[in-house]
C-alpha positions in Angstrom: 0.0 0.0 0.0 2.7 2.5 0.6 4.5 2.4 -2.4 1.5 2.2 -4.4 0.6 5.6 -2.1 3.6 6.8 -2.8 3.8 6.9 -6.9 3.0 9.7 -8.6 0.0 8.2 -10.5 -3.6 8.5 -9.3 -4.8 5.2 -7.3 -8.1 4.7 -6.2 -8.9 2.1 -3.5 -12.3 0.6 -2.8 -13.1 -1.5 0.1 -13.7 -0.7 3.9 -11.2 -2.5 6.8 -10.5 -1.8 10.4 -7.4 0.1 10.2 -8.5 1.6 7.3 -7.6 5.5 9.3 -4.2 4.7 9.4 -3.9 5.6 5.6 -6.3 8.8 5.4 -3.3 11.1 5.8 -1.9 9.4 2.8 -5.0 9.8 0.4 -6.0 13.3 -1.0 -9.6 12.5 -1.0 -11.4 9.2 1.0 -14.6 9.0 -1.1 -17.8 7.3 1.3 -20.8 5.7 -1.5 -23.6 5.8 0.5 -27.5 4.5 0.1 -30.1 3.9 2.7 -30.1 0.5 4.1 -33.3 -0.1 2.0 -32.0 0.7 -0.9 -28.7 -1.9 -0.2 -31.2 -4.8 0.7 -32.4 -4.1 -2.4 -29.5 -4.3 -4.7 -28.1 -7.6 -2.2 -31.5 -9.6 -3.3 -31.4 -8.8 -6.4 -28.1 -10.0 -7.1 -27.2 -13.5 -8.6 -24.2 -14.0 -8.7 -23.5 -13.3 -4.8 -25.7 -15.3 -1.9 -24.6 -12.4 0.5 -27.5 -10.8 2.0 -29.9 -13.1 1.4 -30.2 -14.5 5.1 -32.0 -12.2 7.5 -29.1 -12.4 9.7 -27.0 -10.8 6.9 -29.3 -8.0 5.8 -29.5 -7.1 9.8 -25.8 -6.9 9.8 -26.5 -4.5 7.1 -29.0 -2.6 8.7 -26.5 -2.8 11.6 -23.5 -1.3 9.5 -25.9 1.4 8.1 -26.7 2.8 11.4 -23.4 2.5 13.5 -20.4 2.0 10.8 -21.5 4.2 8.3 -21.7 7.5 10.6 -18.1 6.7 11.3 -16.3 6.3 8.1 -18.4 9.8 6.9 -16.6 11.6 9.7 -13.4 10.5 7.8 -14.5 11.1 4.4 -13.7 14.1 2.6 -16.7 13.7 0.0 -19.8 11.7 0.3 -21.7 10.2 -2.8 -25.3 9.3 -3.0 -24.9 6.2 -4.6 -28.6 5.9 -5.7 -27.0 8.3 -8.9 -26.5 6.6 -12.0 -23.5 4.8 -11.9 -21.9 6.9 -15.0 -22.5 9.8 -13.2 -20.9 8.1 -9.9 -17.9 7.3 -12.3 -17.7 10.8 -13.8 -17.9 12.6 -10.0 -14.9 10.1 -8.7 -13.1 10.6 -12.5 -13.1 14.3 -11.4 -12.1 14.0 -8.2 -8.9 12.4 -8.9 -8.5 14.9 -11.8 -8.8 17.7 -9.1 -6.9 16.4 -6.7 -4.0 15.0 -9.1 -4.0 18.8 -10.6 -2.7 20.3 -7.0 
C-alpha cells in the first residue's frame, strides 16, 4: 500500500477495513458511497451471482452497518456520494475528483 501511495499516478482504492484510518493522511480525497439500508437490501437480493444478504441475519448486519459504521467512516471522508446516482454519473464525479486532486 505504501509504495502504491507513494507513486505519482492517481490510485483509487475501494473497500472498507478496520485500520482503514491509518492511511487517510496518505489519500487526497477518501470518497464514502452511500445508500439507505433499503436501498442496499435491495441491490443484495437482487443479485445473482453473490448469496450475501440473502439470510436475514445478513441484511440485519447490514441494517447494523448502516446505522453504526456508516456515521463513522463519513466523519473521515472528505466527499460523500449518493450512490442511488447513476453509476456513470458516480464514475464521472470520482473521474473528477482524482482529476482535481492530481491537478494540485
Amino acid at each position: 500500500m505504501a509504495a502504491l501511495l507513494a507513486s505519482d499516478r492517481p490510485v483509487v482504492v475501494s473497500g472498507t477495513v478496520e485500520n482503514q484510518g491509518r492511511f487517510y493522511d496518505r489519500f487526497e480525497a477518501v470518497i464514502l458511497l452511500s445508500a439507505p439500508a433499503d436501498i442496499l437490501l435491495e441491490r443484495v437480493a437482487a443479485r445473482t451471482n453473490n448469496p450475501y444478504g440473502q439470510a436475514e441475519a445478513e441484511q440485519s448486519l447490514i441494517r447494523h452497518h448502516v446505522a453504526d459504521v456508516e456515521p463513522l467512516l463519513r466523519k473521515g471522508a472528505s466527499h460523500e456520494l449518493d450512490s442511488r446516482r447513476p453509476i456513470s454519473e458516480l464514475a464521472d464525479e470520482v473521474q473528477r475528483l482524482i482529476h482535481s486532486s492530481h491537478q494540485t
